[in-house]
C-alpha positions in Angstrom: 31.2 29.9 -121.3 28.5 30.9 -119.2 26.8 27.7 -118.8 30.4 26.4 -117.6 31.2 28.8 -115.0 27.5 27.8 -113.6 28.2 24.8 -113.7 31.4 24.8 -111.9 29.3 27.3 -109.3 26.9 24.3 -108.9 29.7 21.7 -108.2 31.2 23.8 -105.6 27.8 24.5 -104.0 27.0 20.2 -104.3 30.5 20.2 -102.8 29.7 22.3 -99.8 26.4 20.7 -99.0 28.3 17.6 -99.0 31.0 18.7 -96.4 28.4 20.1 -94.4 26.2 17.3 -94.6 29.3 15.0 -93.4 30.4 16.8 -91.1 26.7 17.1 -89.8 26.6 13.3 -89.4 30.0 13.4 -88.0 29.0 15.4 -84.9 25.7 13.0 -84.9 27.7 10.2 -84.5 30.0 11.7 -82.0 27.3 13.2 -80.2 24.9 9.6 -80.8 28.7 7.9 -79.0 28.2 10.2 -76.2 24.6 10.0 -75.4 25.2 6.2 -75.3 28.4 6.4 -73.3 26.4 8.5 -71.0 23.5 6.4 -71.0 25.6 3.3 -70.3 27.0 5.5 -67.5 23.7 6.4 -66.0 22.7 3.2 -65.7 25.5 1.4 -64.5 25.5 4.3 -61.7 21.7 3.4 -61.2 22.6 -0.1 -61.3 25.5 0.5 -58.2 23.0 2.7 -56.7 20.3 -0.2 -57.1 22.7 -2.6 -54.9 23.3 -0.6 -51.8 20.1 1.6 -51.8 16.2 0.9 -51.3 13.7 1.5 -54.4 12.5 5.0 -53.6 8.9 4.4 -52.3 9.8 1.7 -49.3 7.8 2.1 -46.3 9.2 -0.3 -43.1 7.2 -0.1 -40.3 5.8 3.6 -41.2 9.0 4.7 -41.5 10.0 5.6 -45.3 13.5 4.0 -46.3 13.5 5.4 -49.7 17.1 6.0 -51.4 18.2 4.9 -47.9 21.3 2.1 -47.2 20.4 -1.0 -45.1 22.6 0.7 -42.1 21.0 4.0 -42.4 17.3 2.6 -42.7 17.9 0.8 -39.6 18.9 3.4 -37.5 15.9 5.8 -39.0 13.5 2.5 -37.9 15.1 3.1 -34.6 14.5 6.6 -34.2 10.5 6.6 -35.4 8.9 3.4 -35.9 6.8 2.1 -32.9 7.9 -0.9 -31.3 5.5 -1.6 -28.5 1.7 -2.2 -28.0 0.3 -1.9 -24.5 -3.2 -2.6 -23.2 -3.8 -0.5 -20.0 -6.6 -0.4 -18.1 -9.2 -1.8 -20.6 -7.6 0.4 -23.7 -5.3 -0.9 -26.5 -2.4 1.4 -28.0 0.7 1.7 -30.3 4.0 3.5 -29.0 7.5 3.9 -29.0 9.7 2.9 -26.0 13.0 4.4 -26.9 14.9 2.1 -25.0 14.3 -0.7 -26.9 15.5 -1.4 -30.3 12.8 -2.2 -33.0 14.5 -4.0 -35.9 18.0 -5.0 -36.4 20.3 -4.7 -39.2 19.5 -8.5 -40.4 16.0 -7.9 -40.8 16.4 -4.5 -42.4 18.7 -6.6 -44.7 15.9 -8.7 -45.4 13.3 -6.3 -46.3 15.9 -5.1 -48.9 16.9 -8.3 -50.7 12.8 -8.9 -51.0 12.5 -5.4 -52.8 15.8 -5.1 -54.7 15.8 -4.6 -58.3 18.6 -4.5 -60.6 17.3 -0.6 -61.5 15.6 1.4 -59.3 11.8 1.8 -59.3 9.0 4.1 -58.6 6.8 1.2 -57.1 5.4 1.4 -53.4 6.1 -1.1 -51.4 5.2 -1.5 -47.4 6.8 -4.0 -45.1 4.3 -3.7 -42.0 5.7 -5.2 -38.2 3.4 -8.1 -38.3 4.6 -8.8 -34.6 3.0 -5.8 -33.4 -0.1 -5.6 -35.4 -1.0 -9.2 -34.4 -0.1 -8.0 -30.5 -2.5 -5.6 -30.8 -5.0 -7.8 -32.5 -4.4 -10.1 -29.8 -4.6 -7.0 -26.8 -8.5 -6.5 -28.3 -9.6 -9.9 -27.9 -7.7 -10.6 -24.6 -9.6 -7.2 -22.9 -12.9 -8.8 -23.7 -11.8 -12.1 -22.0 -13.0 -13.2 -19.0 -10.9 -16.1 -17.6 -13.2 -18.5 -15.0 -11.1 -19.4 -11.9 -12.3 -22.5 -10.4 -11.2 -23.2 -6.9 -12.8 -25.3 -3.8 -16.0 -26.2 -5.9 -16.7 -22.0 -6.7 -16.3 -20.2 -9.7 -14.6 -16.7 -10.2 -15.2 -14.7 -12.9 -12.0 -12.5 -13.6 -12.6 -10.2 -17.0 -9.4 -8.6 -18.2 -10.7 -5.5 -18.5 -10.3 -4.9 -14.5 -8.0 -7.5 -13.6 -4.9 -6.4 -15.7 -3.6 -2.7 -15.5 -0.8 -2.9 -17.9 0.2 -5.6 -20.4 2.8 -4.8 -22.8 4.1 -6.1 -26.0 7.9 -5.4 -27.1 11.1 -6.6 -27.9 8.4 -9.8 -29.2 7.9 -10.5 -26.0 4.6 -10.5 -23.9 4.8 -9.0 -20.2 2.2 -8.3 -17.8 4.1 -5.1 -16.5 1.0 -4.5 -13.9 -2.1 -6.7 -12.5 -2.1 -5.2 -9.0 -6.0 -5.9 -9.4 -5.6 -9.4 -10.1 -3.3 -9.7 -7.1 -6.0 -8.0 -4.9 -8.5 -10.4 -6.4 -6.8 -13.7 -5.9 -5.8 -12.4 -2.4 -9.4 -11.6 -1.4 -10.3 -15.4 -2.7 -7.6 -16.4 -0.6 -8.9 -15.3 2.4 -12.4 -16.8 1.9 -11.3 -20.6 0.7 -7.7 -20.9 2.4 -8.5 -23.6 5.5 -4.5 -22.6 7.0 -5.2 -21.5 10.3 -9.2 -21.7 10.1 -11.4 -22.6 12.8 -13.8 -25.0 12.1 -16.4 -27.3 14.1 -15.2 -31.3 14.5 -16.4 -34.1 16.1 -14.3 -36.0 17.6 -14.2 -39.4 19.1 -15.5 -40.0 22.7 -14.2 -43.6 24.8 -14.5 -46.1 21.7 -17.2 -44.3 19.0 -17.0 -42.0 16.5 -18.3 -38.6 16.2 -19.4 -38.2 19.5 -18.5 -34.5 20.8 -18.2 -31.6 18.5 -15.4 -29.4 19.4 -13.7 -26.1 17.5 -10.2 -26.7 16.1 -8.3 -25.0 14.0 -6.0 -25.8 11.3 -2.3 -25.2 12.0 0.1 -26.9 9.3 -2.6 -28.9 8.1 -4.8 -26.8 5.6 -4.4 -24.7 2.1 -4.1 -21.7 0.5 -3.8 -20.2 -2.6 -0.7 -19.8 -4.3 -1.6 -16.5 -5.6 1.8 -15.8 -7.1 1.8 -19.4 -9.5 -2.1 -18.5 -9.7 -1.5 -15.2 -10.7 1.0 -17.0 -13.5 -1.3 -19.3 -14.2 -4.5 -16.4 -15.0 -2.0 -14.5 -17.2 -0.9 -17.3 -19.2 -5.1 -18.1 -20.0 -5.3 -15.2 -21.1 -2.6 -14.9 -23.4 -3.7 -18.7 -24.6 -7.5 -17.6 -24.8 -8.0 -20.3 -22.2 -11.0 -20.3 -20.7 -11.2 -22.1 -17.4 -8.1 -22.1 -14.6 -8.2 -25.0 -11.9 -7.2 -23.5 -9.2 -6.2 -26.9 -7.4 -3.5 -26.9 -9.5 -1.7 -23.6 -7.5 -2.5 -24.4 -4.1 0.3 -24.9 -0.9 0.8 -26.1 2.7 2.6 -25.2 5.3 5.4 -27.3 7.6 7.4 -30.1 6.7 5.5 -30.2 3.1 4.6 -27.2 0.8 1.6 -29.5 -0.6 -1.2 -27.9 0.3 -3.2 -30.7 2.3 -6.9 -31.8 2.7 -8.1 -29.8 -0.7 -11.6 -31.7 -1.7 -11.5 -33.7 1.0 -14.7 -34.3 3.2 -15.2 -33.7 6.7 -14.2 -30.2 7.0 -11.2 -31.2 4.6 -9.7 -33.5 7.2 -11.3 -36.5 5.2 -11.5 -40.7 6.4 -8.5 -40.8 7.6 -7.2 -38.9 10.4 -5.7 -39.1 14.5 -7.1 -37.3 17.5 -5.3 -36.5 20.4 -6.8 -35.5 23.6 -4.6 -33.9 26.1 -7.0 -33.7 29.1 -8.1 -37.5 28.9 -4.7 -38.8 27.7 -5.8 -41.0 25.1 -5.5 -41.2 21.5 -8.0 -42.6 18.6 -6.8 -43.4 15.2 -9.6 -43.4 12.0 -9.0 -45.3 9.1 -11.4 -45.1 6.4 -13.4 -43.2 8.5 -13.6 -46.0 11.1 -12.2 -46.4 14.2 -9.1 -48.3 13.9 -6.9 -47.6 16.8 -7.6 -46.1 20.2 -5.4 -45.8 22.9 -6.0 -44.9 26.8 -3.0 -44.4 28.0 -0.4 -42.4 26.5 1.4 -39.1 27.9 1.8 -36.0 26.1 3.9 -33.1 27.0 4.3 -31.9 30.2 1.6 -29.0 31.5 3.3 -27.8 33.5 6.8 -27.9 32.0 6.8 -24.6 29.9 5.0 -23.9 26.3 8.0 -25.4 25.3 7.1 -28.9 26.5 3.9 -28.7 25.6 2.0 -30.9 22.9 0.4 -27.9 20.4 -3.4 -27.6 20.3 -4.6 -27.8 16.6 -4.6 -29.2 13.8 -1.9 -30.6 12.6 -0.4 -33.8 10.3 1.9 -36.5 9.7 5.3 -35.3 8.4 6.7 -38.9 7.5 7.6 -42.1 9.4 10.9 -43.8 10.6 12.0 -46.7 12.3 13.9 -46.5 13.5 15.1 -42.8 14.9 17.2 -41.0 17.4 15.1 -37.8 18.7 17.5 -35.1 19.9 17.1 -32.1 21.9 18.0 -30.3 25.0 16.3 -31.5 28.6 15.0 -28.5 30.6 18.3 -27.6 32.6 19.8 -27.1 29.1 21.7 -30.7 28.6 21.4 -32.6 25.7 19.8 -36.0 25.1 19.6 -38.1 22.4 16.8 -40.8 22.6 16.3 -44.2 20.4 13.1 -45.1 19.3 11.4 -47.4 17.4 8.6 -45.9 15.2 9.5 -41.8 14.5 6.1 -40.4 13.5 6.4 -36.6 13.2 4.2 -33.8 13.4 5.4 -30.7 13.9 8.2 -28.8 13.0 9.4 -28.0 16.2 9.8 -32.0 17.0 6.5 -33.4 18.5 5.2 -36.2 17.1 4.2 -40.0 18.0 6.9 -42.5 19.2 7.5 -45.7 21.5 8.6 -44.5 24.5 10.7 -47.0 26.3 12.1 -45.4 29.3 9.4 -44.7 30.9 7.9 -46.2 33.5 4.8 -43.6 34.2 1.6 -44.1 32.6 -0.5 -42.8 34.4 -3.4 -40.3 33.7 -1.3 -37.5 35.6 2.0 -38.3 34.2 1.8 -35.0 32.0 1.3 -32.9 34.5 4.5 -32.9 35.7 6.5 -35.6 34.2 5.3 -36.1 30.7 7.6 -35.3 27.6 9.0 -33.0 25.6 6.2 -32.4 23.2 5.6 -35.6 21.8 2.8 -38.2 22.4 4.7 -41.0 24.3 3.0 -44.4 23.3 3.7 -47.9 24.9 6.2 -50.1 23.5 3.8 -52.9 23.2 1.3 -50.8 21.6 2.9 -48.7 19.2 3.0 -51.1 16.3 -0.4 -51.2 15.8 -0.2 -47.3 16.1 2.4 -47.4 13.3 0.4 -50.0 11.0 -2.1 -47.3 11.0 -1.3 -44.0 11.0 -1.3 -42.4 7.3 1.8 -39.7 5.7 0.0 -36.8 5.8 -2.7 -37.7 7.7 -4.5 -35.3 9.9 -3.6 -34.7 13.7 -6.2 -33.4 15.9 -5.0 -32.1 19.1 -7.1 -30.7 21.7 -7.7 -30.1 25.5 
C-alpha cells in the first residue's frame, strides 16, 4: 500500500513539473512572438526613419546633419556653414556672409541619396564644399601671381598681392569686390604712355621737301589711351586664368568721330608714313604717302582769322574721320542764317565740322583770303585740284595743323 500511494505522489509530482514545464514554454513562445513582433517593429521604424533621416555621423560642409531631414539640414547649412572665401589685401580666408544662401535643398537632397541606407548607421561620412576649398586653393596661388602688362613696347609688373584689395568667392561666383590699387596703377601708366593731347616735336614739310622744320604739336583726336576700365577687366581675368602676359594694345581708345585708339606702334611720333599737314600762316597744304611727298598744295584757304574761334581751322593734331562724295555741309553763316553747301569730296576732321572739301563758290585764292574772307573752319581746296587731294588722303590718317 505504501509503495502505491508513493507512487501516485510521484505521478502527481511528474504531472506538475509537466504543467509547469508547458506552461513555461508557453510564456517562451509568447514572449519569443513578442520580442520578434517588436523587433520586426523596431526595424521597420528604423527602416521609415532610414528614408527621411541622415545616418547619424553626416558632416555637410562642417555642419553635422546627423538624424536631421533633407529640409531641416538645409536650413542648419544655412545658418553655420561658410559660404565664402575672400582674399584681401595679400591674405586668404573662409567666412560666412549671411546674406547669401550656401546650399539649396536639391543638393542637400543629393548628399542624402549618396549616404542613405536602408538601416541607419554609425559610419562617418563628410561631404566637404569642394567649390570653396578649390576657391581658396585658387586665392593662394592667385596672391603670388604677378600678371606682366605689356603696353607701348614697356612691361609692367602688377603682383596680386598689391594690386587687388578684395576678391571674393560666393554664390560660385568670382568677383573682384575691390582693386582700387590696380585702378591707381593702370591710371598712372596711362598718364605716362597715352599720346591724347601730348605735345610732341614734328617735322613738317617746308615748300616741296620733307622734314624740313621741326615744330611742337600736340595731339588732339588723334592719339591713345588706356582703356583702364576693359584693361582693368582684362588684368582680373589673367589672374583668375593664371595668365601670364596682358597685351595692352588690345584695351586701348581714341577720341572723336572713332573710339579706336589711333597711331598705337606707329613710327614717327605715332603719326606714321602716312599723314597731311596744314599750315595756316602759309596757306598751303602737303599730303605724305608712304612717307613721301605725294600731294602739296599752295593755295588753299582755311578758316577765317579774324572771323571768331568759331571760324577758325583748330591747331593740332588731328585725323581723317571718313570720306564722301559727294556731301552737303550745313551750318549757320555768321549773322545766324543757315546754308547748306554741295561739295564734291567731304573729307572730315573734326567733330565740330572742319575738314577738307572742293570749294566751288569761291572765287578768292589768295594768300590773305583767310584773314577776313576764308571759311567756316574747313580747308577750302580748288575744284581742279581736289581729286588728286582725295586720291590721296588716308581714313584715319593724321592731320597736322599749325600756324
Amino acid at each position: 500500500m505504501q509503495s502505491r500511494k508513493n507512487l501516485k505522489r510521484y505521478n502527481h509530482r511528474n504531472n506538475l513539473y509537466l504543467i509547469i514545464v508547458g506552461i513555461i514554454l508557453i510564456l517562451g513562445v509568447i514572449f519569443g512572438v513578442v520580442l520578434y513582433n517588436n523587433h520586426v517593429a523596431s526595424q521597420k521604424r528604423a527602416r521609415e526613419f532610414a528614408v527621411n533621416h541622415f545616418n547619424p555621423n553626416v558632416t555637410i560642409y562642417g555642419v553635422k546633419v546627423g538624424n536631421l531631414t533633407v529640409n531641416k539640414a538645409t536650413t542648419k547649412i544655412n545658418a553655420r556653414a561658410n559660404n565664402m572665401v575672400l582674399l584681401e589685401n595679400g591674405k586668404v580666408t573662409i567666412e560666412r556672409d549671411p546674406s547669401i544662401s550656401t546650399i539649396n535643398t536639391d543638393t542637400v537632397s543629393g548628399y542624402f541619396k549618396k549616404q542613405h541606407t536602408e538601416m541607419p548607421d554609425k559610419q562617418t561620412r563628410t561631404y566637404d564644399f569642394k567649390q570653396l576649398s578649390a576657391a581658396a586653393k585658387k586665392f593662394k596661388t592667385i596672391n603670388k601671381t604677378t600678371i606682366n602688362y605689356q603696353v607701348a613696347g614697356k612691361n609692367y609688373k602688377l603682383p596680386a598681392k598689391k594690386m587687388i584689395n578684395q576678391l571674393a568667392f560666393k554664390n560660385n561666383k568670382y568677383s573682384f569686390t575691390n582693386v582700387e590699387n590696380l585702378t591707381a596703377k593702370l591710371n598712372q601708366i596711362d598718364s605716362k604712355v597715352s599720346t591724347l593731347h601730348k605735345s610732341y616735336k614734328f617735322a613738317v614739310p617746308s615748300k616741296n621737301k620733307l622734314n624740313q622744320t621741326k615744330i611742337t604739336v600736340k595731339n588732339q583726336s588723334y592719339g591713345w589711351g588706356i582703356y583702364v576700365k576693359k584693361a582693368q577687366t582684362a588684368v582680373e581675368q589673367a589672374y583668375l586664368n593664371q595668365t601670364k602676359t596682358v597685351a595692352g594694345q588690345n584695351y586701348i581708345y581714341g577720341l572723336g568721330y572713332s573710339t579706336y585708339g589711333l597711331g598705337y606702334g606707329k613710327k614717327n611720333s605715332g603719326i606714321g608714313d602716312n599723314y597731311i599737314v596744314v599750315s595756316l600762316k602759309s596757306q598751303e597744304v602737303w599730303i605724305v604717302r608712304k612717307g613721301k611727298l605725294a600731294v602739296h598744295l599752295n593755295d588753299v584757304v582755311t578758316g577765317t582769322k579774324d572771323g571768331g574761334k568759331g571760324n577758325r581751322t583748330p591747331q593740332g593734331v588731328w585725323y581723317i574721320q571718313y570720306k564722301q562724295s559727294p556731301a552737303t555741309l550745313r551750318g549757320r553763316n555768321d549773322d545766324g542764317s543757315k546754308y547748306a553747301s554741295k561739295v564734291r569730296y567731304w573729307m572730315p576732321f573734326t567733330l565740330s565740322g572742319c575738314g577738307l572739301h572742293d570749294a566751288s563758290w569761291r572765287t578768292d585764292w589768295s594768300k590773305k583770303a583767310y584773314l577776313r574772307g576764308g571759311s567756316h573752319g574747313c580747308v577750302n581746296i580748288k575744284p581742279s585740284e581736289i581729286k588728286q587731294v582725295w586720291h590721296n588722303v588716308v581714313k584715319h590718317e593724321a592731320v597736322i595743323v599749325y600756324n
